[in-house]
C-alpha positions as CSV (number, residue, x, y, z in Angstrom):
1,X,0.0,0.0,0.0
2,X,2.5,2.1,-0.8
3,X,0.8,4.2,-3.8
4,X,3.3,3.7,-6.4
5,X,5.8,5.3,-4.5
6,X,8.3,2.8,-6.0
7,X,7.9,4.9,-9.3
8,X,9.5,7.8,-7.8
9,X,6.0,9.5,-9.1
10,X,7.0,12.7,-6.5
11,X,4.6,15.3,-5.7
12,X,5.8,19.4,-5.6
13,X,6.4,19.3,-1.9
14,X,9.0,16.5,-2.0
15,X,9.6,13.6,-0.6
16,X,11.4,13.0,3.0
17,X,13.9,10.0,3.2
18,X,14.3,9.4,7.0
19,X,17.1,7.1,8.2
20,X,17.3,5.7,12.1
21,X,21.2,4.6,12.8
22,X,21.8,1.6,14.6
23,X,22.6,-2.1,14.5
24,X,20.9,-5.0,13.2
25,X,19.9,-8.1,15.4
26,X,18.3,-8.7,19.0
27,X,21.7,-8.2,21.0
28,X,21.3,-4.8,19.9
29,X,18.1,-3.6,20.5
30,X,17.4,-0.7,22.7
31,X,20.9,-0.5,23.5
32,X,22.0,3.4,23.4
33,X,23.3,3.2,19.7
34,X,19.7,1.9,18.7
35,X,18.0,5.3,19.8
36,X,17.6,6.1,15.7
37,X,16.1,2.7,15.1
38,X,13.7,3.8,18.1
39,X,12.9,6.4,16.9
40,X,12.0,4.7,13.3
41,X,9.6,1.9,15.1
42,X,7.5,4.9,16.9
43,X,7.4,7.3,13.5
44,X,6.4,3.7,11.9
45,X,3.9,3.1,14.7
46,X,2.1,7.2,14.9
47,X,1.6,7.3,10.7
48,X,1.1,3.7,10.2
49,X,4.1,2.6,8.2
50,X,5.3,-0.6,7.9
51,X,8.9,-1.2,8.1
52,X,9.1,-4.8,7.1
53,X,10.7,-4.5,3.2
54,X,14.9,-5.2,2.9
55,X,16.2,-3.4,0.3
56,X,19.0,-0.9,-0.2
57,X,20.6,-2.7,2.6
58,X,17.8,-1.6,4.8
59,X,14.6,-2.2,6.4
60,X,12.3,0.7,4.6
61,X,8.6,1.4,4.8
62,X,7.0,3.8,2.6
63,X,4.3,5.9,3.8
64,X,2.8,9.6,4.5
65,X,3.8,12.2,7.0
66,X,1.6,15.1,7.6
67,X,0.9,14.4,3.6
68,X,4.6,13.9,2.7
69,X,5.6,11.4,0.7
70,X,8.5,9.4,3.3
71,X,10.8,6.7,3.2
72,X,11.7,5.7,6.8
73,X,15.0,2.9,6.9
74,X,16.9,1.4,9.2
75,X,20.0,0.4,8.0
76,X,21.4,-3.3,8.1
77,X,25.3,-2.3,7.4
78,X,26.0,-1.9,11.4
79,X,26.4,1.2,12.4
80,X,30.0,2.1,10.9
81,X,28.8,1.5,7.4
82,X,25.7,3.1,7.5
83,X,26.6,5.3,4.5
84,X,26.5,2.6,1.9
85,X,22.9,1.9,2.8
86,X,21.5,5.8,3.2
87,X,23.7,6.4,-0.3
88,X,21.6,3.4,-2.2
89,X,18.4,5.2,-0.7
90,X,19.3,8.4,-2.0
91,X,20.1,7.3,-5.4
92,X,17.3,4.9,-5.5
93,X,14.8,8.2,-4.9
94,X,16.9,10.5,-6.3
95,X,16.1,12.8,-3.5
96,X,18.3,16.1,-2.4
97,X,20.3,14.8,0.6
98,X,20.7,18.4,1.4
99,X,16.9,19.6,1.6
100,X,14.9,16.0,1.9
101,X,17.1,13.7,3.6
102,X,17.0,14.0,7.9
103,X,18.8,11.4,10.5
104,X,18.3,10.2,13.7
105,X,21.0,8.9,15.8
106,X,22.3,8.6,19.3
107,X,24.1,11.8,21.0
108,X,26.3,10.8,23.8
109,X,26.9,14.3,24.6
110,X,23.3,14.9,25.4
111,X,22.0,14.3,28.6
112,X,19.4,11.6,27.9
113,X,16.2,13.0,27.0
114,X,17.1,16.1,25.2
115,X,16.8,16.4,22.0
116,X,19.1,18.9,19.4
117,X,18.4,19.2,15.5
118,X,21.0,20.7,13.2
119,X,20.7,21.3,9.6
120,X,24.8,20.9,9.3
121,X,27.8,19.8,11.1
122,X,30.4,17.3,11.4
123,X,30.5,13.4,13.1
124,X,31.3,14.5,16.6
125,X,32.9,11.6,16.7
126,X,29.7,9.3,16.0
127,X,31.0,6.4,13.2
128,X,27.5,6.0,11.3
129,X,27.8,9.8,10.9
130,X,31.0,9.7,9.8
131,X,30.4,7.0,7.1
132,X,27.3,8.8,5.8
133,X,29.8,11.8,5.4
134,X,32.0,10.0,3.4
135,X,29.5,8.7,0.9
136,X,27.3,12.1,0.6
137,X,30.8,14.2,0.1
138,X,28.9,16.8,2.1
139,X,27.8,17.5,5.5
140,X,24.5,19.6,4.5
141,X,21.5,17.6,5.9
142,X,18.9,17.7,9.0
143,X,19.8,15.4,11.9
144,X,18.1,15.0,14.9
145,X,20.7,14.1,18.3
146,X,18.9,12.1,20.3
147,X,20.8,12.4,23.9
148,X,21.9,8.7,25.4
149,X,24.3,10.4,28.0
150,X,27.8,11.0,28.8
151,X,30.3,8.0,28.9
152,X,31.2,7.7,32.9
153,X,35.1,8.1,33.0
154,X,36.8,4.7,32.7
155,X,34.5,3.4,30.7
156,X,35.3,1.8,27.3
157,X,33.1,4.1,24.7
158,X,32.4,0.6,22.3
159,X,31.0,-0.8,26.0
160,X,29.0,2.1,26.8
161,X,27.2,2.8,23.7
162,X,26.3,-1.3,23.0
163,X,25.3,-0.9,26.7
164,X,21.4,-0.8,27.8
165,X,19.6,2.2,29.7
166,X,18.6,2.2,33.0
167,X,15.1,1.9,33.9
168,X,15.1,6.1,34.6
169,X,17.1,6.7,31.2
170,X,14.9,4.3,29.2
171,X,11.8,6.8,30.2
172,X,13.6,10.0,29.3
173,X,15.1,8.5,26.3
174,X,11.0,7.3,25.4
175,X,9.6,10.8,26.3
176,X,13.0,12.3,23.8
177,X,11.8,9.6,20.9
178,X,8.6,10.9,21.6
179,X,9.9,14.7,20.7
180,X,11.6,13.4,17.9
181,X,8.7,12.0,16.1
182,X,7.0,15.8,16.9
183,X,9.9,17.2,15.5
184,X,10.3,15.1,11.8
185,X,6.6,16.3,11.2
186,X,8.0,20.1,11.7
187,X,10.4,19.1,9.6
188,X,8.7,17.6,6.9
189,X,6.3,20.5,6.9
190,X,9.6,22.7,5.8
191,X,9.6,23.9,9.2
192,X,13.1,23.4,10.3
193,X,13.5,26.5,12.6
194,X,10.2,26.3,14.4
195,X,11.2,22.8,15.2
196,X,15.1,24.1,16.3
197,X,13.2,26.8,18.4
198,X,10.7,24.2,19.9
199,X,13.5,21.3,20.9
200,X,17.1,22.4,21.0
């Protein structure tokens, strides 16, 4: 049910490809680098979207968003290559990267809960941001942070991002997926500073 949205049949207003970062396969789930894959399932769940097709070395659902045309995926590279995946996307939809593509991915330095969109910047540091850099050749595109929390010192960073939340994390880092789905519909909508203005 996707209405022909295969055909790349686009309407004047665009069309939104939103990518979720994290890794593949139940060891991973809801561990603090699967916040963007969290985010995904509740965007899937509020509009309706099914997120069960594997292409584009993805999971993607096609669907609507405020009546935008979207294309919500979950990568299936692991985290470090999530470039190869978003550019097969892009290409497949020939969307503008710059203007239509937005990410969602884990911000360790957020506390967790709070939520920062940028339209630009570099990795920070973050390797499926990095990799997506490196296949885009430009660093032009919406991202949502999505704070997990700082790494406690002595902790091994690998550990503490494959590491679960806390009971009290888990419900701020719910109530910040919550934002985030707000926030893509502002987005969407071509209203990128109202949504900057209502959640950084």
């Amino acid at each position: 049910m996707d209405g022909g949205l295969d055909k790349v049949d686009r309407w004047r207003n665009g069309m939104y490809v939103i990518v979720g970062l994290g890794n593949p396969g139940k060891k991973y789930e809801n561990t603090r680098h699967n916040v963007g894959f969290r985010c995904i399932d509740m965007l899937a769940e509020e509009h309706n979207i099914s997120v069960l097709e594997c292409k584009h070395k993805a999971m993607i659902g096609k669907g609507y968003i405020d009546g935008t045309k979207v294309v919500l995926v979950k990568p299936q590279t692991f985290m470090n290559l999530s470039g190869e995946s978003v550019r097969a996307v892009i290409d497949f939809y020939k969307v503008e990267p710059q203007t239509e593509l937005i990410v969602i991915y884990d911000d360790i330095s957020l506390a967790p809960g709070a939520l920062r969109i940028r339209k630009k910047g570099s990795a920070g540091g973050h390797n499926g941001i990095k990799n997506i850099l490196q296949h885009l050749g430009n660093d032009t595109f919406k991202r949502i942070k999505v704070g997990v929390g700082e790494k406690p010192a002595g902790f091994d960073l690998a550990d503490y991002v494959l590491g679960h939340f806390t009971p009290a994390e888990n419900k701020e880092v719910d109530e910040a997926c919550k934002k985030a789905v707000e926030a893509v519909s502002l987005l969407v909508q071509e209203k990128t500073d109202e949504a900057m203005n209502r959640f950084n």
